[in-house]
Steps between C-alpha positions, in 0.01 A plus 500: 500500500454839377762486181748266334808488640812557251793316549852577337635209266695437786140401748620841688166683560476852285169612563118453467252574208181497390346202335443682182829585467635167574304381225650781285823344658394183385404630126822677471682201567686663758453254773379149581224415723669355868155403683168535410149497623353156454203445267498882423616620148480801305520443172758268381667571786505365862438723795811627606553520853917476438641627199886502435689722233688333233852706520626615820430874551769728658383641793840633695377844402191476785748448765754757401497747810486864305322546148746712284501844480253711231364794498188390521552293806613810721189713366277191602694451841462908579169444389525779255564762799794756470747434794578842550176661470208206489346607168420278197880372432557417106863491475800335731787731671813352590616591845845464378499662175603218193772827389640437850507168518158380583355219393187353387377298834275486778657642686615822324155572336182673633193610282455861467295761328658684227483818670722365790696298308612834319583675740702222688657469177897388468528495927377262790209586673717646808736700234155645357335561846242224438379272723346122438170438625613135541800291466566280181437111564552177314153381421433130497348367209180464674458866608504624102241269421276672759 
């Protein structure tokens, strides 16, 4: 086995670690060893091969479809690329401006350059004669960690 396996307080498997930080696991107090290797210790402590936390962690959050919306998160799933233009993108343009109405979603923001983001200014991209190099997405959770 390559790590130790984590389980919830609940025995529902989280994920695996390394042996040196189960043992920091182990130091903290943090969790309880499950199954270990026999005859093998390091330390005062067995070798874990199972460890299992001592509160229940809340994990509903991994499974939620969409992360929220930041900022940050539609510069990262642009990949810092101006949708109107392609160039370095440090700023986020609502296709429906927020005076109008917009709001701050997925769906309604692109990253853009300052200089097109300017001259867009208070109109949608069709309004200002702009158009998007792609089309706005939810990203998964997984695709922003890439």
């Amino acid at each position: 086995m390559s790590g130790v396996l984590v389980l919830n307080a609940d025995n529902t498997a989280l994920h695996t670690v390394s042996v040196k930080h189960a043992i920091g696991m182990l130091v903290r107090e943090v969790a309880i060893v499950e199954q270990a290797r026999e005859g093998a210790v390091i330390g005062p402590y067995p070798w874990p091969l199972v460890l299992r936390l001592v509160r229940y962690v809340k994990t509903a959050f991994l499974y939620s479809r969409a992360p929220g919306w930041t900022k940050r998160g539609v510069l990262r799933r642009d990949r810092h690329r101006c949708a109107y233009c392609g160039a370095h993108a440090s700023t986020v343009d609502h296709l429906q401006p927020v005076s109008r109405g917009g709001q701050n979603t997925w769906l309604n923001t692109v990253a853009a350059c300052g200089p097109c983001n300017a001259r867009k200014a208070n109109r949608t991209p069709r309004e200002a004669g702009m158009s998007l190099a792609w089309k706005a997405t939810v990203p998964t959770r997984a695709s922003l960690v890439r």
